[in-house]
N, C-alpha and C positions, 0 to 999 in steps of 0.2 A: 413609571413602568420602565422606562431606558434602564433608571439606576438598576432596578432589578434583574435588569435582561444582562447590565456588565456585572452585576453578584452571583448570577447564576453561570455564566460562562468562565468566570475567576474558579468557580468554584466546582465545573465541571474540569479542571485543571488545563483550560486556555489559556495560552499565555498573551493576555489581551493585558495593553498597557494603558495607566493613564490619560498616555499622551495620545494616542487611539482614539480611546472611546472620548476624548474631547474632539477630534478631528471628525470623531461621524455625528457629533452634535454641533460643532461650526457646519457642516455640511449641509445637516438640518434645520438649522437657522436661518440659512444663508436658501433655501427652499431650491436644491438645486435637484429635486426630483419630484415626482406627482405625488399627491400624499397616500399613495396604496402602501397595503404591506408587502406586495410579492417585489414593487420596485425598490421599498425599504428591506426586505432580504437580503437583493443583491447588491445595494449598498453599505450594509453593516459589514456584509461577506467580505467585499473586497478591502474595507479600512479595517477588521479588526481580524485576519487568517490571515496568517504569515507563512504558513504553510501546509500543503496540501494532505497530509495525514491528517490535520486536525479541524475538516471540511464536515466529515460525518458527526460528527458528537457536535457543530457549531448548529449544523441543520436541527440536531435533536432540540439542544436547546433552544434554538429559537422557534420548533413546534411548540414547545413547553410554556415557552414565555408569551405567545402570541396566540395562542389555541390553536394550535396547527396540528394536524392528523400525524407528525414522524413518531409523536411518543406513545401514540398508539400502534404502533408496527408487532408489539409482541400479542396484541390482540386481535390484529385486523391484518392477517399475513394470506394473498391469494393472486396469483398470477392470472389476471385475464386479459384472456384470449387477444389479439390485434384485430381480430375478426369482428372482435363486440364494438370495437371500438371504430370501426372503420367508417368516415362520414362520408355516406352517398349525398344527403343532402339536409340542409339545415331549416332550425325551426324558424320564422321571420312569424313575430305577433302583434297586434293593435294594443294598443296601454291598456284597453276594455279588458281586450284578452287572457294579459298579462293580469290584469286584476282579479281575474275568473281562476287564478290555478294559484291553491293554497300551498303552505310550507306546512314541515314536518313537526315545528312548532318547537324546536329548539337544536343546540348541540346535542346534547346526548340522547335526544330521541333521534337524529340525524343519524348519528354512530351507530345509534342500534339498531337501525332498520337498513343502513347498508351494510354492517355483519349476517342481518338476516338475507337479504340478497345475496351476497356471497358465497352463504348458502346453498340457497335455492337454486339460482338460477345457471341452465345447465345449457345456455345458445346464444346465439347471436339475437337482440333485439334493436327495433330500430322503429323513429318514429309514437313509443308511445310512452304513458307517463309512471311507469314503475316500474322495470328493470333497466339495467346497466346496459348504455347503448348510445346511439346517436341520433341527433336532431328529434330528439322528445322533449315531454315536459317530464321527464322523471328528476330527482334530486340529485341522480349521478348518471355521469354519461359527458358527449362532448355534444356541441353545434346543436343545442337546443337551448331552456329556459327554462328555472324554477327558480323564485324570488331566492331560495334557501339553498345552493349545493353544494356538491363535489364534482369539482370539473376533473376527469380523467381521459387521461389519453388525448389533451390538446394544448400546442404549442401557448396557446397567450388565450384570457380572455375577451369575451365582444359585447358581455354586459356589465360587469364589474360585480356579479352578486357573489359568487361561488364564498364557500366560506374559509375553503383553502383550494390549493393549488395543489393536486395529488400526483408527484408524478414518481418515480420509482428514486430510492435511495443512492443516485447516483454515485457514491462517495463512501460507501458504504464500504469496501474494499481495501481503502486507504489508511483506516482505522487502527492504531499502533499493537491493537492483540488479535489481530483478527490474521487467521493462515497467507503463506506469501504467497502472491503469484509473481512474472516477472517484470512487470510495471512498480510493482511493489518495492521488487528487491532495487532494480534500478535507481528509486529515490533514497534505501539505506545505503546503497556501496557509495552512492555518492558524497557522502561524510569523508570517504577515504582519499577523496583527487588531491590532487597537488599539484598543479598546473607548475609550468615552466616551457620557457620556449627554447626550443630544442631544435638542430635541426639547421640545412640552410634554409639561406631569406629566400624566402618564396609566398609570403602576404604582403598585402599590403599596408605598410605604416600609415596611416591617413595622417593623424597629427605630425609625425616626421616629417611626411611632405610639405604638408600648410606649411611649417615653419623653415625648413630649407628655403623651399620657395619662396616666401616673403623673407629672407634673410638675402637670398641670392640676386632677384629680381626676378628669373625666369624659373620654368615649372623645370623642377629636382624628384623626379621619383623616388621615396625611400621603401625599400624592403625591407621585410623584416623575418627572422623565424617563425614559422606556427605553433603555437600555444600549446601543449599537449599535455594530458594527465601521465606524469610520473613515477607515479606508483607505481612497486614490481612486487608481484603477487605470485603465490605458489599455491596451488589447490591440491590436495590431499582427499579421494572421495573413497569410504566406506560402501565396498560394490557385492552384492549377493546376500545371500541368507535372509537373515532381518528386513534389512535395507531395502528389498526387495517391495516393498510395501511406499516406500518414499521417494522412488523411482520420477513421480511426475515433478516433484518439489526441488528435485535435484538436478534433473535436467534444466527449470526455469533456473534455479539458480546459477547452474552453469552459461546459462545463453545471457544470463545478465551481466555477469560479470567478463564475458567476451565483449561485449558492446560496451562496459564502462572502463576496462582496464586496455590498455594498449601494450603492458610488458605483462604478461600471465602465462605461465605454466601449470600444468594438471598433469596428477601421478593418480592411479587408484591402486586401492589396497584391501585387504580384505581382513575385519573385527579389530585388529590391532596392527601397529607397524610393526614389521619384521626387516628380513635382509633384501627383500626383493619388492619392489612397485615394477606397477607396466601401466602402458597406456593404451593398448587395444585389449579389450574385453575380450575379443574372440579368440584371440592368442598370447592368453593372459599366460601360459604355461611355457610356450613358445617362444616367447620374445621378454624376458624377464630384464628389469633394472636394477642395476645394484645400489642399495638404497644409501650405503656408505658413500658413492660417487654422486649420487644424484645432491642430500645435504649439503656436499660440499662442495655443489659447482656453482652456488647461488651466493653472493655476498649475504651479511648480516642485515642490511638494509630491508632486506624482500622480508613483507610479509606474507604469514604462511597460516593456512586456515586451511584445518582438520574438518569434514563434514560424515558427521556418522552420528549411530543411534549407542553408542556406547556399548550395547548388548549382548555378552559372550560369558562363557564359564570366565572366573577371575584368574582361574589358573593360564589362560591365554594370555594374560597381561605378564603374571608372577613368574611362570614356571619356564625353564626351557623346554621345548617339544611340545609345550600345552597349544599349539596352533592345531586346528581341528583341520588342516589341509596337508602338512606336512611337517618333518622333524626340523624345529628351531633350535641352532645351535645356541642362541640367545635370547630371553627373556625380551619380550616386546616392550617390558617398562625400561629396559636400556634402550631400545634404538627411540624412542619416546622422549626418555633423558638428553638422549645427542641432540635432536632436533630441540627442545629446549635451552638447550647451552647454546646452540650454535645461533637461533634467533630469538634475539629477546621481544620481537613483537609477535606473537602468533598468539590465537586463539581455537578454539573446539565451537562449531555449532552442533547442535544435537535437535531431532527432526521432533524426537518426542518431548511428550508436555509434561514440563519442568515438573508439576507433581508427582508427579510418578519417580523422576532420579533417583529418590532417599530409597526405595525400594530393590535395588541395583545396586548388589557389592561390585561389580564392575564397572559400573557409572562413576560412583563415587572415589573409586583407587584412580581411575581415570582423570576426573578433576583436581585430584592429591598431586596424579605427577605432573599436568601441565600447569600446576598451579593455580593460589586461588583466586575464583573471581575470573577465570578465560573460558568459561562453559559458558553457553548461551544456548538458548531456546531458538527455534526456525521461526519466530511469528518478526514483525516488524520491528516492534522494539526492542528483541532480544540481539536483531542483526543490526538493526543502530548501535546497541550497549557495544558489540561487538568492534563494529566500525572504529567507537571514539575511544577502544583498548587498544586497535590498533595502531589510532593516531596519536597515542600519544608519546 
């Protein structure tokens, strides 16, 4: 069964290593946990996830491999109530007792009778032995008893029978195609850091000091600079129209990358680059940048990420005056050009999903000028793909 559990996860595309999956079987050798499976969950978790995007599909498969409810989730999908679940007070039984309350007389009669509850049942129940609740003998619920269940809605169990441990997809979020929020994005920009210490000494060296100090005889305080991500970063956001719609994906992405970057600038522009960005919306008309001074007050080092949905007549990109706001005396695919020449690391994220591009003659002239291979998708692995084009 192990063997199988590390074929299925190789094969679920975890990068689970040899040397791993011998380390959580020295572990289990060596008996240094109770032999349950929910305490073998959290031990496979932690020796074989190396990182936290690849938490939800680990769960999956190890519902898979262990007969666990996760790989039933496209079947058995229902948000109940905290209400149902709330334990006033628990069931305490005599072994007679226990003896006296039968099971549902398998898994998949289990499964199917708690879909039919899920169903059904439209309250809070408590105390009794077939719906979803607390301190009964039903086969689902918390702080009660049935030789056969689904423990839901409690922290740990207090019989050991339950047949899994139902508790919601925690992880589920983290999943490399699944929409960004700004936890999310947080974990891709950080592909991008590049620490260096910068800066006057103002930490403390610990190992400097140990070694002063015992070179010197008496205690030598060393300082030191503080560590800082040095990356310099230029945002470029696609504001109005279309865009209009990916408003909530773009602010998270903006607050992420406040919090991961320490040198970051942000311009907004509206379907295509032209002569002028600003950075108040309000008085985007009023207080205009000129976008030739703005390129060239950033060294070549700064990376610069476009965020927009590509989606305009192509004549906006091609033509001069094709800007639907005002007459351009130049072709957006020249000012496009500059910023091209001038940084060789930048990339395009794009909010919409990647099938749809080919259907966009604007999309695709668009990934012609900034070249190929720097368009990326908004989901997790599109702003990783993105990250390790910038780092390289």
């Amino acid at each position: 069964m192990f063997q199988n559990f590390f074929t299925e996860l190789r094969q679920a595309k975890l990068p689970v290593s040899l040397k791993e999956y011998l380390t959580l079987l020295e572990a289990m050798d060596k008996e240094i946990i109770p032999p349950l499976v929910e305490d073998f969950y959290y031990l496979s978790r932690a020796t074989l996830v190396k990182d936290e995007r690849h938490l939800d599909r680990f769960d999956q498969v190890f519902g898979k491999t262990f007969k666990g409810l996760e790989n039933l989730s496209a079947e058995i999908s229902a948000d109940i109530p905290d209400e149902w679940l709330r334990a006033i007070n628990e069931k305490y039984l005599t072994d007679e007792e226990k003896a006296q309350i039968a099971d549902l007389g398998g898994w998949d009669k289990l499964m199917e009778t708690l879909k039919q509850r899920l169903d059904e049942q439209k309250e809070r129940h408590e105390g009794g032995s077939k719906w979803i609740g607390s301190g009964g003998t039903s086969p689902f619920g918390n702080n009660g008893y049935n030789p056969e269940g689904v423990r839901i809605g409690q922290t740990k169990g207090r019989h050991g029978r339950a047949v899994k441990v139902w508790d919601k997809r925690e992880y589920r979020n983290l999943d490399d195609g699944v929409e960004l929020g700004t936890r999310n994005i947080k974990v891709a920009l950080r592909r991008l850091r590049k620490w260096a210490r910068t800066g006057a000494p103002e930490e403390l060296d610990l190992d400097g000091t140990i070694n002063k100090t015992a070179k010197d005889g008496y205690l030598d305080v060393v300082m030191r600079p503080e560590r800082r991500n040095n990356v310099k970063v230029v945002l470029f956001f696609d504001i109005g129209g279309s865009m209009d719609s990916y408003i909530k994906v773009c602010e998270e992405l903006f607050s992420a990358a406040k919090t991961e970057f320490k040198h970051l600038e942000y311009y907004y522009f509206h379907n295509c680059l032209y002569e002028n960005v600003w950075k108040d919306n309000r008085r985007r008309h009023a207080e205009k940048l000129n976008t030739y001074d703005i390129i060239h007050k950033y060294t070549s080092d700064y990376k610069v990420i476009f965020v927009g949905d590509a989606s305009m007549s192509p004549y906006e990109i091609t033509q001069p005056g094709g800007s639907v706001e005002h007459w351009n005396e130049e072709a957006g695919a020249i000012w496009m050009k500059r910023v091209v020449d001038l940084f060789p690391h930048m990339v395009w994220l794009n909010p919409i999903n990647q099938a749809h591009w080919h259907h966009s003659g604007s999309t695709q002239i668009m990934s012609h000028l900034i070249g190929p291979h720097r368009m990326f998708p908004m989901t997790l692995a599109g702003l990783d793909g993105a990250m390790k084009e910038l780092g390289r």
